[in-house]
VOTILO-251904 format. One record per residue (C-alpha): y, x, z; residue in one letter; residue number from 1; chain. Coordinates in steps of 0.1 Angstrom, whole numbers, plus 5000, padded with zeros to 4 digits. Layout:
N
(atom (Y, X, Z), 'A', NUM, 'A')
...
This chain:
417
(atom (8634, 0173, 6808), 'X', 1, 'A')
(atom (8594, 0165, 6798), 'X', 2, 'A')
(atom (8583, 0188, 6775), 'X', 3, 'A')
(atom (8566, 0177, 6741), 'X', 4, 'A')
(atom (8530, 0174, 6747), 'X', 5, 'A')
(atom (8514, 0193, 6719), 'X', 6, 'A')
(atom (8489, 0175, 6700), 'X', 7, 'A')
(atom (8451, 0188, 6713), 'X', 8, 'A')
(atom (8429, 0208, 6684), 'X', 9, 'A')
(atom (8397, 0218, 6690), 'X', 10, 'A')
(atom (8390, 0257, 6697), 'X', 11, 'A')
(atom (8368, 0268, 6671), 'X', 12, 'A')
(atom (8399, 0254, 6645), 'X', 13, 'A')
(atom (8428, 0274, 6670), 'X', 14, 'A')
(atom (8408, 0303, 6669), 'X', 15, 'A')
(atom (8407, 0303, 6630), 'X', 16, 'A')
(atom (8449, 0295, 6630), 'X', 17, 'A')
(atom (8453, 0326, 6659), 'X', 18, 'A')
(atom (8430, 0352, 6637), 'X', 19, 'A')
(atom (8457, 0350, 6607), 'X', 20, 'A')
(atom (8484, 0360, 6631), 'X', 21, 'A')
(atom (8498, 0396, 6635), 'X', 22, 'A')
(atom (8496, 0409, 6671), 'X', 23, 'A')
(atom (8529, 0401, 6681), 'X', 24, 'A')
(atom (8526, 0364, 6666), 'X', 25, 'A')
(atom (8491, 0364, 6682), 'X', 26, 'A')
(atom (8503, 0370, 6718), 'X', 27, 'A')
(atom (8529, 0350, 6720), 'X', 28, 'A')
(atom (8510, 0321, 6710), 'X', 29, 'A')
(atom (8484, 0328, 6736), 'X', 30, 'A')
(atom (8512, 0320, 6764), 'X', 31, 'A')
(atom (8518, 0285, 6746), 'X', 32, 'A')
(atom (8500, 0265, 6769), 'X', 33, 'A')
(atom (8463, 0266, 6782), 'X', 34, 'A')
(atom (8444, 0258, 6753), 'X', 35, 'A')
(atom (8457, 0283, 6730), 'X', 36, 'A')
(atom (8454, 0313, 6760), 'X', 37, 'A')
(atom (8418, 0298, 6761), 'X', 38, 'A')
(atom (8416, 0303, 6719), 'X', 39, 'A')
(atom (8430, 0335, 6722), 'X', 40, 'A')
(atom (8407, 0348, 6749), 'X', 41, 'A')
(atom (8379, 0338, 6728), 'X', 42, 'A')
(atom (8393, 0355, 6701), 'X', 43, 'A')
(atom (8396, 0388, 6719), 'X', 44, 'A')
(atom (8367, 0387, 6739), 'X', 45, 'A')
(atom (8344, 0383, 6707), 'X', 46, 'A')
(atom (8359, 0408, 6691), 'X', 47, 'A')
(atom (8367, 0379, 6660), 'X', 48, 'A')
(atom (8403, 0393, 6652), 'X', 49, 'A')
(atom (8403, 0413, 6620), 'X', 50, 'A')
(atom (8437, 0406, 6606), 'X', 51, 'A')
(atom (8453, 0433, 6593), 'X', 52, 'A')
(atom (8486, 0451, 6606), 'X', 53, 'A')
(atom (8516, 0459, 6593), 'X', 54, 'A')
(atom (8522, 0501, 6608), 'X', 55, 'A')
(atom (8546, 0504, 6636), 'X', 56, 'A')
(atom (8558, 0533, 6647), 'X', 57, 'A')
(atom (8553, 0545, 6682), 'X', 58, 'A')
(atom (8577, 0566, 6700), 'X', 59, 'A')
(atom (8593, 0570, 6734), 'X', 60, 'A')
(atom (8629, 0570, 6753), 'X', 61, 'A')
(atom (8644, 0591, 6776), 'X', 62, 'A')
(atom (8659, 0559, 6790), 'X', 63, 'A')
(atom (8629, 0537, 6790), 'X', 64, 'A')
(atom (8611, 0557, 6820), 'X', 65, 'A')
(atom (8583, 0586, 6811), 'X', 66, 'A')
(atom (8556, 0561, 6812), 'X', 67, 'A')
(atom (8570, 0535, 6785), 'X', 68, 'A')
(atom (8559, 0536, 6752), 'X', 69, 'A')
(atom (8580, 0518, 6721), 'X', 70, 'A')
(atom (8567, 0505, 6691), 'X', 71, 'A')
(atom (8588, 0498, 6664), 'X', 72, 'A')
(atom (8581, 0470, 6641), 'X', 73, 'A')
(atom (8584, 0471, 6601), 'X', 74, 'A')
(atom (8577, 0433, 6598), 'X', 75, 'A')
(atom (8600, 0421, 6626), 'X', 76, 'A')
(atom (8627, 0450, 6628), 'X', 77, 'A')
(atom (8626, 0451, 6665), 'X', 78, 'A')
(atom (8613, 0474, 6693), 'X', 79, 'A')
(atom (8586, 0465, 6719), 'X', 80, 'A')
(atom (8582, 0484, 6750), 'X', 81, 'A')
(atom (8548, 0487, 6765), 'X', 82, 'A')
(atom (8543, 0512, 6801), 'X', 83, 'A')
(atom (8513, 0530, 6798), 'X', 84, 'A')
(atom (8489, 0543, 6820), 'X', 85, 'A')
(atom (8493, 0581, 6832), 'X', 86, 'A')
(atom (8495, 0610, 6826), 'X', 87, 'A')
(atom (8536, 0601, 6815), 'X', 88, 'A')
(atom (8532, 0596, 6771), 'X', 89, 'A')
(atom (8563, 0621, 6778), 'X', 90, 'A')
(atom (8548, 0643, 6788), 'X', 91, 'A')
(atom (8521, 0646, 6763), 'X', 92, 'A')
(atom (8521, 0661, 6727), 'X', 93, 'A')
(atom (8504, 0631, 6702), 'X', 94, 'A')
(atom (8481, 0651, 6681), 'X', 95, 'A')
(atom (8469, 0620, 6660), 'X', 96, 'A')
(atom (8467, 0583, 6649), 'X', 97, 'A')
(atom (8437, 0559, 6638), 'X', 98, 'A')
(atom (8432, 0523, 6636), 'X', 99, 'A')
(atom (8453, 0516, 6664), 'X', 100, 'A')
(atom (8444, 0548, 6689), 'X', 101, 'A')
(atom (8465, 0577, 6700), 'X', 102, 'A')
(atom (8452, 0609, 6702), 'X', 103, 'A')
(atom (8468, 0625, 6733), 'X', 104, 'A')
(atom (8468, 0659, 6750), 'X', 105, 'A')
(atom (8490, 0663, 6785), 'X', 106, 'A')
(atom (8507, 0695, 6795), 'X', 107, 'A')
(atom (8476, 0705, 6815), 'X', 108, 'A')
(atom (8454, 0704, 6780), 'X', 109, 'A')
(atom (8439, 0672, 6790), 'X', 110, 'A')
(atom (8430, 0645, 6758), 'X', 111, 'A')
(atom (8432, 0607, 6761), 'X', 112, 'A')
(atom (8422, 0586, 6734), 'X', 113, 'A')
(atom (8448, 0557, 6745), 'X', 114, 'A')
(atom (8453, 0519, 6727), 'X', 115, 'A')
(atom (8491, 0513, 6735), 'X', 116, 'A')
(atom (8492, 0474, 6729), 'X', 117, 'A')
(atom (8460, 0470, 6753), 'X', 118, 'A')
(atom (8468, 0497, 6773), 'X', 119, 'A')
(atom (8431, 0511, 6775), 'X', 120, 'A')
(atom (8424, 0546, 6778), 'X', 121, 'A')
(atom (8398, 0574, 6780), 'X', 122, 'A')
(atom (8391, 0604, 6787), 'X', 123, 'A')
(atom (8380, 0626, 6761), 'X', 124, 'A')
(atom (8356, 0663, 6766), 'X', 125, 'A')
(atom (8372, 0688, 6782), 'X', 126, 'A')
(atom (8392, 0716, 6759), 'X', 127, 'A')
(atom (8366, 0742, 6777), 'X', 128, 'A')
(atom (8334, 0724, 6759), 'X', 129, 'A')
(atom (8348, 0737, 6727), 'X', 130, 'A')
(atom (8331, 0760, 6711), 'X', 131, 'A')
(atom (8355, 0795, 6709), 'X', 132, 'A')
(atom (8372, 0783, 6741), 'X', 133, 'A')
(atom (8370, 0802, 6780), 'X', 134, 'A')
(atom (8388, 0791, 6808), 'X', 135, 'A')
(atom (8409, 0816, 6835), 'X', 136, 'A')
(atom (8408, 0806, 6870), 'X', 137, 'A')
(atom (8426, 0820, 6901), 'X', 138, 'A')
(atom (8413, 0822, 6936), 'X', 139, 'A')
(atom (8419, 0787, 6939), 'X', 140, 'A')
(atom (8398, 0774, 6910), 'X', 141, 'A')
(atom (8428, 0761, 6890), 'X', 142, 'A')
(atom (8425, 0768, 6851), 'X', 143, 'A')
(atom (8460, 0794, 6845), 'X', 144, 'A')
(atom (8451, 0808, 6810), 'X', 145, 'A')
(atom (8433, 0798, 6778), 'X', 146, 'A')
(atom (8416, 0823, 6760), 'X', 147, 'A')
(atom (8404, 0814, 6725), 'X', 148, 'A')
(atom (8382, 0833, 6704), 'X', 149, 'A')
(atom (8398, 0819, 6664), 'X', 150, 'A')
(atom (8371, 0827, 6636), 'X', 151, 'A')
(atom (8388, 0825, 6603), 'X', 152, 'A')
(atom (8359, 0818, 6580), 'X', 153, 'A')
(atom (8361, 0812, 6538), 'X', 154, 'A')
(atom (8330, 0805, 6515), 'X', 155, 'A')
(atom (8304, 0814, 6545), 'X', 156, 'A')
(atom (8320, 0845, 6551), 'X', 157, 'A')
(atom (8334, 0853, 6586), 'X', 158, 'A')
(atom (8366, 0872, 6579), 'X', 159, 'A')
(atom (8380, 0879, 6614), 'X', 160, 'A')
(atom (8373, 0871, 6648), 'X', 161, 'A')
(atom (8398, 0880, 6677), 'X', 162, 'A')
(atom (8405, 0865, 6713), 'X', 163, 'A')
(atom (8441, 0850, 6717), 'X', 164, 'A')
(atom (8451, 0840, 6756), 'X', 165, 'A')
(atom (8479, 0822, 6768), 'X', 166, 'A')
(atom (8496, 0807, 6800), 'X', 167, 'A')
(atom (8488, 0771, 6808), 'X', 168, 'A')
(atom (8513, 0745, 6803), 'X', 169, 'A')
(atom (8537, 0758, 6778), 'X', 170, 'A')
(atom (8544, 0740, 6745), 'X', 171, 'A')
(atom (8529, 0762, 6720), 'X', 172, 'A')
(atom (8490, 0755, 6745), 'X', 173, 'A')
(atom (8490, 0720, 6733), 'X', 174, 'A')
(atom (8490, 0727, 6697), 'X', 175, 'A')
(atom (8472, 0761, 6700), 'X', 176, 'A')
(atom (8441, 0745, 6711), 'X', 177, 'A')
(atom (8441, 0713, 6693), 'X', 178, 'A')
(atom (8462, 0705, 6662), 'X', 179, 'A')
(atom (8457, 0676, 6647), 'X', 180, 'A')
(atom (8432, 0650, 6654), 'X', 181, 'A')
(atom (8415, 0614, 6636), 'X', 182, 'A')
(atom (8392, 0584, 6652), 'X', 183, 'A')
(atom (8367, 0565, 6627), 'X', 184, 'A')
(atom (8343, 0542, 6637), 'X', 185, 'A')
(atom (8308, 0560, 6630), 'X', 186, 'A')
(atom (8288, 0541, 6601), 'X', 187, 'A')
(atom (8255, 0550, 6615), 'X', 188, 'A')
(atom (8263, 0544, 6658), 'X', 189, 'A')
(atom (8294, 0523, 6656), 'X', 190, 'A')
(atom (8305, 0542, 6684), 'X', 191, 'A')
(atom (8340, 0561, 6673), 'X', 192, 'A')
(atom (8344, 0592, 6662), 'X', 193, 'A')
(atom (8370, 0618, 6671), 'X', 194, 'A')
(atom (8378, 0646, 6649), 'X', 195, 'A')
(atom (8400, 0674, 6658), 'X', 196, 'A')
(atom (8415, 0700, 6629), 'X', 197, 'A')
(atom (8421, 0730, 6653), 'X', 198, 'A')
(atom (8445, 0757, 6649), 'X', 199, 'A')
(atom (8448, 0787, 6639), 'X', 200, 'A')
(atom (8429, 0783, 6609), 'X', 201, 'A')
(atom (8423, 0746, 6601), 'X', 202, 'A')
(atom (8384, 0741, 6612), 'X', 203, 'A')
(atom (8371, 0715, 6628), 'X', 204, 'A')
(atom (8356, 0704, 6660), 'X', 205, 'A')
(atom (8342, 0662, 6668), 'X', 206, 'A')
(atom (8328, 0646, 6696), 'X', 207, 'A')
(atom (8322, 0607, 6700), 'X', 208, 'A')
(atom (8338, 0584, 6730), 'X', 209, 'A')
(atom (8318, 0591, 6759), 'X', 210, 'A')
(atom (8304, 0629, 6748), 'X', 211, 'A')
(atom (8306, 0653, 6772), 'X', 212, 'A')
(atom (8317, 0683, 6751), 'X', 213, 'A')
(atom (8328, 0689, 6715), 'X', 214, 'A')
(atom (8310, 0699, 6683), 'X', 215, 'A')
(atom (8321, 0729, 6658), 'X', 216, 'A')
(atom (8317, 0729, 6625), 'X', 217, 'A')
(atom (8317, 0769, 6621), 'X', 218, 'A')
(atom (8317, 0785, 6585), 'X', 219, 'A')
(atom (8345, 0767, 6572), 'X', 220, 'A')
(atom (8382, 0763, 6577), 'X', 221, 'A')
(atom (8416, 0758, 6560), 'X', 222, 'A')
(atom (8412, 0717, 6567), 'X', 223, 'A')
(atom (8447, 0697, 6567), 'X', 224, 'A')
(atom (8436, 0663, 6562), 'X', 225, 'A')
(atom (8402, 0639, 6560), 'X', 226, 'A')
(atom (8392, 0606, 6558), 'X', 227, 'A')
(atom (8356, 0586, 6563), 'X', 228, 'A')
(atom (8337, 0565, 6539), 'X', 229, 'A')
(atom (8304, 0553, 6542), 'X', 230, 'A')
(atom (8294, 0577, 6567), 'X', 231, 'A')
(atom (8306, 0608, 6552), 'X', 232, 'A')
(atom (8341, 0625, 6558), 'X', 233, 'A')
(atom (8358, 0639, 6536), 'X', 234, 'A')
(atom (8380, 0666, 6544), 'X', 235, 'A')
(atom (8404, 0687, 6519), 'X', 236, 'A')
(atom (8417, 0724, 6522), 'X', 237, 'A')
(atom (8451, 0737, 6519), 'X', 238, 'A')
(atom (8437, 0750, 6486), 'X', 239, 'A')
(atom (8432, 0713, 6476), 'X', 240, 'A')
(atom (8388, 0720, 6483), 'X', 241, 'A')
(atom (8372, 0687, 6492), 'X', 242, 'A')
(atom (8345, 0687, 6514), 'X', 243, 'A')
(atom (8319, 0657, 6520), 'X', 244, 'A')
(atom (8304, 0660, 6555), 'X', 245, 'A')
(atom (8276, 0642, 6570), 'X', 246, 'A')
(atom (8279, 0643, 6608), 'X', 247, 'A')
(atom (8250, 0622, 6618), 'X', 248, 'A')
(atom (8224, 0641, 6620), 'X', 249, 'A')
(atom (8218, 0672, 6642), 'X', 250, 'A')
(atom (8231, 0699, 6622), 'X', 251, 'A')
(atom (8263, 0690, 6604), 'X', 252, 'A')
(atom (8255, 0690, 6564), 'X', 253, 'A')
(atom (8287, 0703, 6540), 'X', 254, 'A')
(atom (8287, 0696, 6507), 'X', 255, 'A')
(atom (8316, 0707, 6483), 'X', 256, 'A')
(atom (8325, 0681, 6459), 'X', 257, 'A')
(atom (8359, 0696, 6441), 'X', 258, 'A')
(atom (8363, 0731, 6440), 'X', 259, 'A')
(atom (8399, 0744, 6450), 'X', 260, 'A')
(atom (8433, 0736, 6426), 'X', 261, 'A')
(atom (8454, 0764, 6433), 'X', 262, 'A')
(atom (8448, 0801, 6447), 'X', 263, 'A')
(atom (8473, 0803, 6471), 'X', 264, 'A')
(atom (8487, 0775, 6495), 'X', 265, 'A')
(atom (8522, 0766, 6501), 'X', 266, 'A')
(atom (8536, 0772, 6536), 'X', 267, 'A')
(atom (8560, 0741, 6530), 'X', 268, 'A')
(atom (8538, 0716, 6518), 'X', 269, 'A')
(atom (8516, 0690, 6536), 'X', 270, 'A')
(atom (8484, 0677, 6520), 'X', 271, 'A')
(atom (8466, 0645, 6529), 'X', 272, 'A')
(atom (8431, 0627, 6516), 'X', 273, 'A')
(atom (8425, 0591, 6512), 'X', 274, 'A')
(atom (8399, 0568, 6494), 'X', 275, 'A')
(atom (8423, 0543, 6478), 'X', 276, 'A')
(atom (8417, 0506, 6476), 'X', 277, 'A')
(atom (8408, 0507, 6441), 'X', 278, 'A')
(atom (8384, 0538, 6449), 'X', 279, 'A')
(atom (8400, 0570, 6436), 'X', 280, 'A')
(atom (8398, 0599, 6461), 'X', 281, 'A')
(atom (8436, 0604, 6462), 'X', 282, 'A')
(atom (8454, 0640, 6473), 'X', 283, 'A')
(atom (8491, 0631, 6483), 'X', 284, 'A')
(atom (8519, 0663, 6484), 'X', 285, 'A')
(atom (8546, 0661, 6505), 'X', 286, 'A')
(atom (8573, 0692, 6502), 'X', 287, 'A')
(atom (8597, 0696, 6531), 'X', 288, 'A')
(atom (8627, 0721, 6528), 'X', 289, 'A')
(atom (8651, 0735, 6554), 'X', 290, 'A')
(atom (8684, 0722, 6558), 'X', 291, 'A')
(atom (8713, 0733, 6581), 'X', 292, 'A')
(atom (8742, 0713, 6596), 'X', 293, 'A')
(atom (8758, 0744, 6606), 'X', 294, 'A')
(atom (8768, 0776, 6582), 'X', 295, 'A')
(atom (8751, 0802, 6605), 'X', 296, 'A')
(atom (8711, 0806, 6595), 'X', 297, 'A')
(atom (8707, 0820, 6627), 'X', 298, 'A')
(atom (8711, 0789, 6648), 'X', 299, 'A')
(atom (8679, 0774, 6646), 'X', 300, 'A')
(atom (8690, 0744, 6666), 'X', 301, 'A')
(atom (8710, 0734, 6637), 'X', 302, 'A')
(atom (8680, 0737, 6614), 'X', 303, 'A')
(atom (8671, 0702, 6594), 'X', 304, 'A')
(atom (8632, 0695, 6582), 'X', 305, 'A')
(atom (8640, 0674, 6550), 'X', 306, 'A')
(atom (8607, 0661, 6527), 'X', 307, 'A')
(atom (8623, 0667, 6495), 'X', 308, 'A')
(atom (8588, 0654, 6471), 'X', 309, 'A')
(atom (8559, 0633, 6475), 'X', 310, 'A')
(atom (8533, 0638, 6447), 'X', 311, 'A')
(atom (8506, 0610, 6445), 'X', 312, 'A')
(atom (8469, 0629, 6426), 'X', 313, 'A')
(atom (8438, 0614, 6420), 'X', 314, 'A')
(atom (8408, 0640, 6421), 'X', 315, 'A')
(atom (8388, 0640, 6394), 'X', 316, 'A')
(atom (8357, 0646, 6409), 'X', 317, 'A')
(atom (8340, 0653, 6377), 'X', 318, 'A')
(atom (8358, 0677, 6363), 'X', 319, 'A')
(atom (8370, 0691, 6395), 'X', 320, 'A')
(atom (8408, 0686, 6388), 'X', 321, 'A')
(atom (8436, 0668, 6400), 'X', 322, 'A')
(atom (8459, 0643, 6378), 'X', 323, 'A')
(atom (8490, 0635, 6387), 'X', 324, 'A')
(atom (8498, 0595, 6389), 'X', 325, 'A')
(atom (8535, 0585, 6387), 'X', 326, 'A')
(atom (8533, 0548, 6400), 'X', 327, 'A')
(atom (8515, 0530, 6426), 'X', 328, 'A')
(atom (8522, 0502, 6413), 'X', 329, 'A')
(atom (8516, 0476, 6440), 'X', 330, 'A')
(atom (8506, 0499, 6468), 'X', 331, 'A')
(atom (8523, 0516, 6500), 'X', 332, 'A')
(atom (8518, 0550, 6514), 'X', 333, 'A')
(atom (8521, 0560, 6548), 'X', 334, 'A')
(atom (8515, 0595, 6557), 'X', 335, 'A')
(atom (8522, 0616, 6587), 'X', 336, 'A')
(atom (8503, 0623, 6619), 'X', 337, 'A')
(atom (8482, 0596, 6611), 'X', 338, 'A')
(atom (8452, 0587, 6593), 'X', 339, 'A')
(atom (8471, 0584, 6558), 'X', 340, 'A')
(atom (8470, 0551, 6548), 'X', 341, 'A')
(atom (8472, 0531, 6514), 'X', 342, 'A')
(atom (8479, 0494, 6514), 'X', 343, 'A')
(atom (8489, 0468, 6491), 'X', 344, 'A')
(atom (8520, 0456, 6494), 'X', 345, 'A')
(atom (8514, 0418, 6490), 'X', 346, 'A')
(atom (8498, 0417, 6520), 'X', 347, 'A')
(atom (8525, 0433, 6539), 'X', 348, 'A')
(atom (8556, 0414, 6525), 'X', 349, 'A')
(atom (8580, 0437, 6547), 'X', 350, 'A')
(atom (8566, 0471, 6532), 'X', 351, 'A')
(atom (8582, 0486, 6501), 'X', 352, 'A')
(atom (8560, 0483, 6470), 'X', 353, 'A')
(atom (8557, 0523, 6455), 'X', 354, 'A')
(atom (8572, 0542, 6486), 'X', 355, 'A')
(atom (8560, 0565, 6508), 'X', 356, 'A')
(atom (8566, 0558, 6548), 'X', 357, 'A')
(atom (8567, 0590, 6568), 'X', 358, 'A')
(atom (8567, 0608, 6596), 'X', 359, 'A')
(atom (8573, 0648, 6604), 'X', 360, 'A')
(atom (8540, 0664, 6609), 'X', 361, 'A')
(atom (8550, 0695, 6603), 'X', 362, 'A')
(atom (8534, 0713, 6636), 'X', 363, 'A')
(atom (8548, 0749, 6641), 'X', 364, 'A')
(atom (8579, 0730, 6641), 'X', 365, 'A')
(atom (8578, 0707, 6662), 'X', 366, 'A')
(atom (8567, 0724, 6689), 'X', 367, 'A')
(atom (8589, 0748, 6686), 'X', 368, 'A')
(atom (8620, 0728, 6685), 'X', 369, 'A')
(atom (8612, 0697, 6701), 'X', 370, 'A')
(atom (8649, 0691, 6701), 'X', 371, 'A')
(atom (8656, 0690, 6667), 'X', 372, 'A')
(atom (8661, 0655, 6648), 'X', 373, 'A')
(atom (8624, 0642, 6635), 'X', 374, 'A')
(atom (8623, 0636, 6597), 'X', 375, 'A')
(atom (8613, 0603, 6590), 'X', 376, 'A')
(atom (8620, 0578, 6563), 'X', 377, 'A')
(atom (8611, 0560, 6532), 'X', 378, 'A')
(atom (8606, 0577, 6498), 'X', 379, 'A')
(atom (8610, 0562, 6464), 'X', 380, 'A')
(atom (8581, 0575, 6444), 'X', 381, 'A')
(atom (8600, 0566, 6413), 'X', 382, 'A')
(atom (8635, 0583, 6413), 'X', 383, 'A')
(atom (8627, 0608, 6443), 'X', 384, 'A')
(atom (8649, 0592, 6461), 'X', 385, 'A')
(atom (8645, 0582, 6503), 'X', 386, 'A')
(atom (8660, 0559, 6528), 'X', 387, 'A')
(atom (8665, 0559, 6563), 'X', 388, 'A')
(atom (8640, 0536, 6581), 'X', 389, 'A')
(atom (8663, 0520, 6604), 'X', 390, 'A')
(atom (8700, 0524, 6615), 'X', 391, 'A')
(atom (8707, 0536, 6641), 'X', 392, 'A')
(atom (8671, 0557, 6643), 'X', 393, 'A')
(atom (8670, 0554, 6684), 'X', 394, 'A')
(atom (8632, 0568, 6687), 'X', 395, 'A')
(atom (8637, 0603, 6706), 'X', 396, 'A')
(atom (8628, 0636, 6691), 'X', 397, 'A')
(atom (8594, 0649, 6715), 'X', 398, 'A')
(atom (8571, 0634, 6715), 'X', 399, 'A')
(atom (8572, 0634, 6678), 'X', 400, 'A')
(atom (8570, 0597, 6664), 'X', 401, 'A')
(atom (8537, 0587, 6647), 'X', 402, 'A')
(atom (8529, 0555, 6625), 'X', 403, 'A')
(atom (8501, 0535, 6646), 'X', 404, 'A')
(atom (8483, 0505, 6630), 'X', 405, 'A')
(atom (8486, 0478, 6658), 'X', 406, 'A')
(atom (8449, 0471, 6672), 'X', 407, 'A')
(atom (8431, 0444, 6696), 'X', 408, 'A')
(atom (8398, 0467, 6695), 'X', 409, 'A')
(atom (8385, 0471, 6733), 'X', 410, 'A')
(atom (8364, 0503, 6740), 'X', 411, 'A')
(atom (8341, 0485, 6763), 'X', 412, 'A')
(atom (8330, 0468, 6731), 'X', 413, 'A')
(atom (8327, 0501, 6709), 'X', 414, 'A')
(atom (8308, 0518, 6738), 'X', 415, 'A')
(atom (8284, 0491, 6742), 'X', 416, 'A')
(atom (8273, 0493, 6703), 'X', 417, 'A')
């Protein structure tokens, strides 16, 4: 059989065709025939593809081997499985998602920022550049206990400082160190910025690929979410404070730019930040209540993380209040332990106009019973109600399963910047 020769276009007009694909699209085109791997390189290489993804979610499998990865696909409804460089992704806790980089940290404390569809990977500082944070060694040299001097500071006002130790390795390290982390690309450098909301007390810590140790932001705490816009980020409180902070310069410069909503937080609720495509600084809600699939309390392994609301506020950042919005109208929400996103839904013909896509971020809980089924669905902001995402849901429980924006980007061209 002679295959069908295909009819010769030059590369500057395959190039265009190849940059209005989605990844998956994109790389199966590229193993066409010569010409278009030759587009594509180009493409890649130039660093020319800016079309926009539709989320995946990224898990892993027991079955697939400790070093695959699995990315589930909204538009297509399938699974691809990508193996990724060590340490195994089993084996590590993923503490956050941004424009198509996981945030990773191994059962020895190390962090990788890590692409999964290119498979690229560094290193990020050391957990003993952090500011509050001394390394234990034994006779040997080897690192065998944390300790970690937590601050808890409100409105410039250092309210307690004690030293908290623990034994390398076990789950609870992980978190207890870290907590939840974000990647922007820096306004000013281009070069991308890693930001990490550290437990106990919500305060941050940053570095940029290729630093050598991390940042603090003492003086202020409580953080849950944050966002970046024109070289500010923007970070709100369990209290629903938003913060502006300039990180380019050598001192960090914080600016509070709505006062706090509420006087007490809620244990049970999860707040996120986002500048929306239309420009409102959005706060988004999501409530989660326990459920149990046995009659016993007690059993823990029979405990259920249900979200139960999503409330979608704009911040009025005049009169320092929040109002509540009923409808998105044409717009999707994805939240989780990601960068929260907001898209429009024409552009993404397989999302759900007026829903809410998420993941279970609640942290204490994970790690603490990393057996226990993940909550993750779709949510109707209209009638409150939600669906499953997929049937059967095969992603595994631990790691927990993040959304991830598919991405192209190549660090070799962000470090060069």
């Amino acid at each position: 059989m002679v295959e069908a020769e295909l009819p010769h276009l030059p590369e500057d007009l395959l190039v265009q065709i190849l940059s209005r694909l989605e990844i998956p699209d994109l790389l199966r085109a590229s193993s066409v025939c010569s010409s278009w791997h030759s587009a594509y390189t180009t493409l890649h290489s130039l660093g020319q593809y800016k079309r926009h993804q539709t989320p995946c979610l990224f898990y892993t499998s027991e079955s697939a081997g400790k070093n695959v990865g699995c990315i589930y696909s909204l538009a297509e409804q399938r699974t691809y499985k990508i193996t990724l460089p060590d340490p195994p992704i089993r084996d590590r806790y993923l503490i956050g998602s941004s424009d198509g980089w996981l945030v990773t940290i191994d059962d020895k404390c190390e962090m990788h920022l890590l692409n999964p569809v290119t498979r690229e990977q560094m290193a990020l500082p050391p957990v003993i550049t952090m500011e509050q944070v001394n390394p234990t060694y034994d006779e040997s040299g080897a690192i065998v206990k944390y300790e970690n001097r937590s601050q808890f500071w409100h409105d410039g006002v250092m309210f307690s400082s004690r030293s908290m130790g623990s034994i390398i390795s076990p789950r609870w390290q992980q978190l207890f160190l870290t907590g939840r982390a974000f990647v922007f690309s820096e306004t000013s450098t281009g070069k991308l910025l890693v930001v990490l909301i550290r437990n106990p007390f919500g305060q941050l810590s940053f570095a940029r690929v290729g630093d050598d140790e991390w940042d603090y932001l003492p003086e202020y705490g409580r953080y849950e979410d944050c966002t970046y816009k024109d070289g500010l980020l923007y970070a709100v409180t369990t209290l629903g404070e938003i913060h502006a902070i300039d990180l380019s310069g050598p001192i960090a410069m914080v600016k509070v730019v709505m006062g706090k909503v509420m006087d007490i937080g809620d244990g049970d609720r999860n707040t996120y930040i986002l500048h929306a495509p239309w420009g409102d600084v959005l706060q988004i809600w999501k409530t989660e209540e326990d459920d149990y699939i046995h009659p016993s309390e007690d059993d823990y392994d029979a405990i259920l993380k249900n979200t139960a609301s999503i409330e979608v506020y704009k911040s009025d950042l005049v009169e320092e209040k929040l109002v509540k919005i009923n409808r998105l109208q044409d717009h999707v929400l994805f939240v989780g332990h990601n960068q929260t996103l907001c898209l429009r839904a024409e552009e993404f013909p397989s999302l759900k106009a007026n829903h809410a896509y998420f993941t279970d971020d609640s942290q204490n809980w994970i790690t603490e019973f990393k057996n226990n089924r993940r909550d993750i669905g779709v949510f109707n902001l209209e009638d409150n109600s939600r669906d499953e995402l997929g049937s059967p849901q095969l992603w595994s429980n631990w790691p927990s399963p993040v959304w991830i924006t598919p991405s192209l980007a190549k660090l070799n061209l962000i470090l060069d910047m």
